[in-house]
Structure formats: structure tokens, C-alpha cells
N, C-alpha and C positions, 0 to 999 in steps of 0.2 A: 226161705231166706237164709237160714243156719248154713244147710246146705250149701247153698251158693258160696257164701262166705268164706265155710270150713273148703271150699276149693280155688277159690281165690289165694287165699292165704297157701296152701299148699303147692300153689304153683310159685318155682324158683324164681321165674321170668319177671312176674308181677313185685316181689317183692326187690328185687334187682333194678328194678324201674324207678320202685317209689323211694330207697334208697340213694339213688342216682340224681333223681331230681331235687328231691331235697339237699341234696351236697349241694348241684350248683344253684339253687337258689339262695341256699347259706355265704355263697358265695357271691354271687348278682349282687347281692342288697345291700352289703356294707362299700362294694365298690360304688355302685350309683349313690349311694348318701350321703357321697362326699365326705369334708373333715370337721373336726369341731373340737375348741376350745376348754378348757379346764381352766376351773376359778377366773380371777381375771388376768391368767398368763395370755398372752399374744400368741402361743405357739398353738397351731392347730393341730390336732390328730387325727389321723385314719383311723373309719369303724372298725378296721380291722388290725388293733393296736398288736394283737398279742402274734399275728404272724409276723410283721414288721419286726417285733423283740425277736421272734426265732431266724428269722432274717437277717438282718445285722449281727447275730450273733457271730455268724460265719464269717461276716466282714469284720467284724473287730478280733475276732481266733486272727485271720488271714496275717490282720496287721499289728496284731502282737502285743492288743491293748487289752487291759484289763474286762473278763468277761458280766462280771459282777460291779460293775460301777453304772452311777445312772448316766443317761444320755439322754438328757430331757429336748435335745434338737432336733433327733431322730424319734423317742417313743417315750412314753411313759409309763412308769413300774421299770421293774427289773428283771433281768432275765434269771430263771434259778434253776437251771438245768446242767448234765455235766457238759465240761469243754467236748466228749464225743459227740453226744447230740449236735451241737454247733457245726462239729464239721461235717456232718452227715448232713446236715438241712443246706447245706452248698447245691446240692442237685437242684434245689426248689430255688434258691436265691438268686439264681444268675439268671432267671427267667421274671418275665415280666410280673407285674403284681395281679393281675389278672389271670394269667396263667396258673402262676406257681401258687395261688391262695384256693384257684379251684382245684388243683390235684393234690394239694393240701387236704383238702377238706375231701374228696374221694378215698385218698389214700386212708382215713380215719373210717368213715362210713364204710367202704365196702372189704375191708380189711375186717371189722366186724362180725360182716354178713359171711363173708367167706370164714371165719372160723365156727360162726357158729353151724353153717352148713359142714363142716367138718367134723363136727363133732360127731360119735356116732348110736351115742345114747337114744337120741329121740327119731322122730319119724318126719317127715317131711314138712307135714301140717303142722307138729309143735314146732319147729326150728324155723317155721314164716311167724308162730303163734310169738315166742321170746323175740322175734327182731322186731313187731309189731309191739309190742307192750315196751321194747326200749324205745322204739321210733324220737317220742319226742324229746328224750333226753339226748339222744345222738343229736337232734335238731339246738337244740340246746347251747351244747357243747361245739356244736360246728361253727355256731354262732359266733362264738367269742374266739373262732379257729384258734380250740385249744385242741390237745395230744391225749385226751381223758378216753376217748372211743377207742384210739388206737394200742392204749395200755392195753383196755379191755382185751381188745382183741388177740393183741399178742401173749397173753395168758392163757385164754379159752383156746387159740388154734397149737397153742403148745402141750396143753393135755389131748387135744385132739391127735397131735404128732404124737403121744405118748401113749395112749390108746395103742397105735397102729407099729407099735415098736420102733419109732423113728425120734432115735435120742438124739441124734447129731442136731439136725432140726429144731427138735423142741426146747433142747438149752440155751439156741440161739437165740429162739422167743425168750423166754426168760431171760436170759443175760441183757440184751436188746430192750425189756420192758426195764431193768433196774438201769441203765445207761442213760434212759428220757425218764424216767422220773423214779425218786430213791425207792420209793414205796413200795415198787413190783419186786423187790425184794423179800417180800409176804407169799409174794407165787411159789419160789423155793418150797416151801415146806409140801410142797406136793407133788414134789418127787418124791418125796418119801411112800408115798402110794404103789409104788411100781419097783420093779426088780431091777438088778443090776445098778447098785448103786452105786457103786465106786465107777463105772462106765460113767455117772449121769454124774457124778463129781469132777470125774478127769475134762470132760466135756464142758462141765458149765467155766470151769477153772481156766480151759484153753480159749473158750471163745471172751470169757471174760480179759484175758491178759492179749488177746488181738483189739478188742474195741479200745481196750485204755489206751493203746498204744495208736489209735486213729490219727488223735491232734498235732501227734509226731510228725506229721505228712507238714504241718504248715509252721511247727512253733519249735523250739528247743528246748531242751530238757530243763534249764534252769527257768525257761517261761512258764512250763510246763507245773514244774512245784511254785511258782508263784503264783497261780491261776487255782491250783486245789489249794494253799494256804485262802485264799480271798473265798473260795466256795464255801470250805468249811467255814469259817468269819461269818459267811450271811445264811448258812444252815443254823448256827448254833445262835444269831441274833433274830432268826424268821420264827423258831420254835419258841420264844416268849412272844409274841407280837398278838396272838390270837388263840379263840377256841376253836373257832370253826365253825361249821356241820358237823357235828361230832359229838362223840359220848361226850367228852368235856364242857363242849357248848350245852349240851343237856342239861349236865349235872350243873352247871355253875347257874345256869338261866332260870331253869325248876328250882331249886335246890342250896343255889348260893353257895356250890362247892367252888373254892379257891386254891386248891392244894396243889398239889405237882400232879403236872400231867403226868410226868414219865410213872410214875406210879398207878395210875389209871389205864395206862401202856402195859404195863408189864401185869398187871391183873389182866385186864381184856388177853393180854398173848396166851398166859399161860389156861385159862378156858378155852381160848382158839385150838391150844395144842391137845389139850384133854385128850379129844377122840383121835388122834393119832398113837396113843397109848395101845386101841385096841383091833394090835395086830393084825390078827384072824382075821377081821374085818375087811380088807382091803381088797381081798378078791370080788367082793356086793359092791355091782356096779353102782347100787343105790347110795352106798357108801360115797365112791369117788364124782359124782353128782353134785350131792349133798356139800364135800368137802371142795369141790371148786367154789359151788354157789359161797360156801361161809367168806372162804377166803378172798373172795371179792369185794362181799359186803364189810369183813371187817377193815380192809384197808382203806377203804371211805370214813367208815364211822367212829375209825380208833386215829385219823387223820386232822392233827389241830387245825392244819389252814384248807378243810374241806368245804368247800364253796360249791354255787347251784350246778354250775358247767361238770364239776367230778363227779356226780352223781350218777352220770351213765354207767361207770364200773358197776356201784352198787345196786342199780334197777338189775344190771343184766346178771346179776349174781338173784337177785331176787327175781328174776322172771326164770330162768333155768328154773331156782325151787321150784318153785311153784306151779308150772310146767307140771316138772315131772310126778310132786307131791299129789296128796289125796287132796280133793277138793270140798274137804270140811268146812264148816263155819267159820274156826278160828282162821284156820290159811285164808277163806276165802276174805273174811272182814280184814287180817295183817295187810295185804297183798292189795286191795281196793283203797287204805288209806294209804300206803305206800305212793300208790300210782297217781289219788290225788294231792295227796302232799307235797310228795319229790318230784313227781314229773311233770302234775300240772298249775301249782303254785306260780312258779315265773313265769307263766302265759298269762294273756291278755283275760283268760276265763274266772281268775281271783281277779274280781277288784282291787286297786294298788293299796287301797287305806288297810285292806285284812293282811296282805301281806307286810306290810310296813309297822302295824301295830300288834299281829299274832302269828305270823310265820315266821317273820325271822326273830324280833325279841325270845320267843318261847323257841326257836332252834325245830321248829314242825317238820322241817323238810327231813331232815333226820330222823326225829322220834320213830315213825314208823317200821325204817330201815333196822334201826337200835332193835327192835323187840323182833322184827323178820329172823335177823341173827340169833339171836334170843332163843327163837323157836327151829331155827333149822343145827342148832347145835343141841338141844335140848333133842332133837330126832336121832340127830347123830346118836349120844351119849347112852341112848333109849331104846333103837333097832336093834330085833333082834335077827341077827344074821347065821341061814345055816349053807347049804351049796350057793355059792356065787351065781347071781341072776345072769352072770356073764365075766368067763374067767378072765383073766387078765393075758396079755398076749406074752409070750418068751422067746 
């Protein structure tokens, strides 16, 4: 039966399938269920609130209306992405809601799958084994057709471009993950892995000063600063609003810590950065492995408004580990509450009173992921590295 399995999973096809269907099913479902109501306002909403906000967003960029204010006519919550993202989601908005929310939700899933087969660390079987242990967070995540897979992935296939000396490329992924959401900004530090820096500077620098310059196609310049004065406004009111899934959320729920996040920030960075200190290192492909997986997972878990749907970044940072990792006791026990924690907590297999009374008060869906990082920087800090398992390309 192992057998079978371990070939099932190594076959591209089948997981390209299972991938595939579950997007449009993620997608079927909130369209047949119709709308529904909040508290006792009159206004209905679509099950698929959050693509409707990236939706609209295009249309209110177009017409020159504030991007960050509510429109509780059209959707509820707020949109908090840059005005690039907005105009870019144009391609999907002019199409019908059926259309544009299942290539939405493809666009996320297999954008995924293709980076992580891109990658060229593992071998066929592990790279169905990591899409397979994220499966249900991607499920998740498509759910609420949020952009949380598609970060994932445009980080993962940008060291995968980086691997294979294709800087132009992989800055783009990078630039393009901080554009849809600020936090892919944490990807950055893993350039620092790879040679030719100033190439991979002048490059992230160029593609970054074409996308700002995107919403220029529909607004003017004076729009244009009144739209980042309003973003920054609900960046800097969204950062006291909550802990998260997050170290914070940990430490305040366990703990009764109340103190400034930013300082819990800037501790967690500068541990993230540690093993980037040790140079030499860099050519141990186990190394740049290792330092994707961290940096995945800490941008979930060092993230105040980290919610169940983000969690796909952090699973697929922790299935990479542990992939590639020895399959000890401790990985194997981190990696198994992980999965049931994070991945399988918001499924219908927790009872809703455990979730409602011990996973989310106590912040569980994290816990697990908190000590993953824990231990895959503790690997980092601890490897010791002599000829590179795989030199790095020039």
C-alpha cells in the first residue's frame, strides 16, 4: 500500500488534478450558496466576500475613489492591499463572478504547485509529499478566496528562479509578493543567499519602481498620494487592532503579555537574521532549504493580524522542513501537531466547542508552527557545514 502511495504522490499528473479540483470546488460552493446577512443589517453578502473587495477595488482605483474606505453596499471589511494590486486584479474583474473567482482561486493553487515543482532540492515524490501535507490549508485559504497561497508561491518559485540563476525573474516574484501583501517583504532577506548582489538589488529596485508606477495607468499623481496617505492611515490603525495567530497572540493568551508588539518584532527579526551571519554557509544547499522554510514560517507567526486562511505560507514552509529534515521524534511529533493544529482545527473534524473554547482562546493553531521555527532555526544556528551538498549556480 506504501508503495502505491509513495507513486501516486510522485506522479505530477495526479497531484495537478487534485489541486485543480479542489480550486473549482472552492469555487462552486460559495457561488451556489448564495448571500447572507450580518447582524440585523438588510444588506446581503456573497460567500465570496473577499474576492468581491479585490474586485471593486479595481473599480473604485478606475474611478478615483478612495481605496481604503468602507462600502458596505458592495462588501464588508476593507480592502488592505496596495493600489498596484487593485489594478492588476482588473484582468479578473471584468469577468463574470463565476469565471473570474474560479481563475482566482487556480491562479492561487496551482501557482503553488508550479513553484513548488520548481524547486530543485527534492525529488519528485517529496515535492507531491509538501503539496499534499499543504493540500488543506490551500483548501482553506481558497475558501475565503484569499491571495495567502499565491504569496506562498511567489516566494518559493522565486528562490526556485534563483537556484537556476534567473535574477530578473525571481525579483519579480519578490517585488510582486510585497505589492499584494506588505509581509513578502520578509522574502528579501534571502537574496542574501545568492551572489551578485547588487544585480539582485538594481533588479528588485527596477521592478519595484514599474509596479508603483502601475495605478498611474488609471489615477493621477495627486490621487495617487492621496490613496498611500489613506493606506498608511489604515496600516498604522490595523497594527493595534489585534494579535493574531501569532507569537503575540501566544504570548498575550498563555502568558498575559500586553507590551508592544513592535518589540516582539524586532526580537523574533533579529533571531530570524542570526543564521544569515554565517556566511560560509550559504553554499549547504541544506542551508537555503532550511532558510526558505524559516522565512515562511516567520512571516505568519511574527504577523499581528495572522488568521486561519494565512497559514498556508506557514504549513508550506513547515512541510519543505520537514520534507527535507531527519525524521526524528521531535520533527516527527512538531510536524504532526502542526498539521493537526493549523491545518486541521477549522475542518468540520474538531468539534466546534474545542475550537471555540481551546484553539482559538489559547492561539493552538500557531503554537505549533511558533516552536517548528523554533527548531528549524535552532538547525540553522547548529549545522555543521563543510563542501556544499550542492554549490550554488554563477
Amino acid at each position: 500500500m506504501k508503495t502505491r502511495i509513495q507513486k501516486i504522490i510522485s506522479q505530477k499528473k495526479y497531484i495537478f488534478l487534485t489541486y485543480a479540483v479542489f480550486a473549482l470546488v472552492a469555487s462552486i460552493s460559495p457561488l451556489l450558496r448564495g448571500e447572507k446577512s450580518l447582524d440585523a443589517s438588510e444588506i446581503r453578502y456573497t460567500k465570496y466576500n473577499n474576492y468581491v473587495i479585490f474586485k471593486s477595488s479595481f473599480y473604485h482605483l478606475k474611478e478615483g475613489k478612495d481605496l481604503y474606505a468602507l462600502y458596505p453596499q458592495e462588501h464588508w471589511d476593507l480592502y488592505k492591499y496596495t493600489p498596484t494590486f487593485a489594478a492588476f486584479f482588473g484582468v479578473l474583474a471584468v469577468a463574470p463572478d463565476w469565471l473570474g473567482l474560479t481563475a482566482w482561486n487556480l491562479l492561487n493553487a496551482l501557482l503553488l504547485l508550479l513553484a513548488i515543482y520548481y524547486l530543485p532540492f527534492f525529488s519528485d515524490y517529496k515535492k507531491g509529499l509538501i503539496l499534499a501535507l499543504c493540500l488543506i490549508e490551500v483548501m482553506t485559504s481558497m475558501q475565503n478566496s484569499q491571495s495567502n497561497a499565491l504569496i506562498a508561491g511567489l516566494i518559493i518559485l522565486a528562490v526556485g528562479l534563483l537556484e537556476k540563476n534567473r535574477y530578473l525573474w525571481a525579483t519579480l516574484c519578490m517585488v510582486l509578493s510585497v505589492y499584494i501583501k506588505l509581509f513578502g517583504v520578509v522574502g528579501f532577506a534571502l537574496l542574501l543567499l545568492y551572489p551578485k548582489k547588487l544585480k539582485l538589488a538594481l533588479c528588485s529596485l527596477a521592478w519595484a519602481v514599474v509596479l508603483f508606477a502601475v495605478p498611474l495607468i488609471f489615477i493621477s499623481p495627486q490621487q495617487y498620494v492621496s490613496l498611500m496617505k489613506s493606506y498608511l492611515t489604515l496600516l498604522s490603525q490595523d497594527h493595534a487592532a489585534s494579535y493574531g495567530y501569532s507569537v503575540m497572540g501566544w504570548l498575550n493568551s498563555w502568558f498575559g503579555y500586553a507590551g508592544s508588539k513592535n518589540v516582539v518584532v524586532l526580537i523574533g527579526a533579529a533571531v530570524f537574521m542570526a543564521p544569515f551571519c554565517r556566511i560560509k554557509s550559504y553554499g549547504d544547499e541544506a542551508i537555503r532549504v532550511l532558510m526558505l522554510a524559516s522565512t515562511l514560517v516567520w512571516i505568519v507567526i511574527f504577523n499581528h493580524k495572522a488568521e486561519s486562511p494565512t497559514f498556508v505560507i506557514a504549513i508550506a514552509g513547515a512541510a519543505l522542513w520537514f520534507v527535507h529534515a531527519k525524521k526524528n521524534i521531535v520533527n516527527i511529533i512538531l510536524f504532526t501537531c502542526a498539521f493537526i493544529f493549523a491545518s486541521l482545527s477549522p475542518t468540520d473534524i474538531f468539534p466546534r466547542f474545542i475550537r471555540e473554547e481551546f484553539v482559538k482562546p489559547y492561539c493552538l493553531k500557531a503554537v505549533p508552527c511558533i516552536f517548528i521555527w523554533g527548531k528549524i532555526t535552532y538547525d540553522l544556528l547548529t549545522r555543521k557545514t563543510g563542501i556544499a551538498s550542492k554549490p550554488l549556480l554563477k
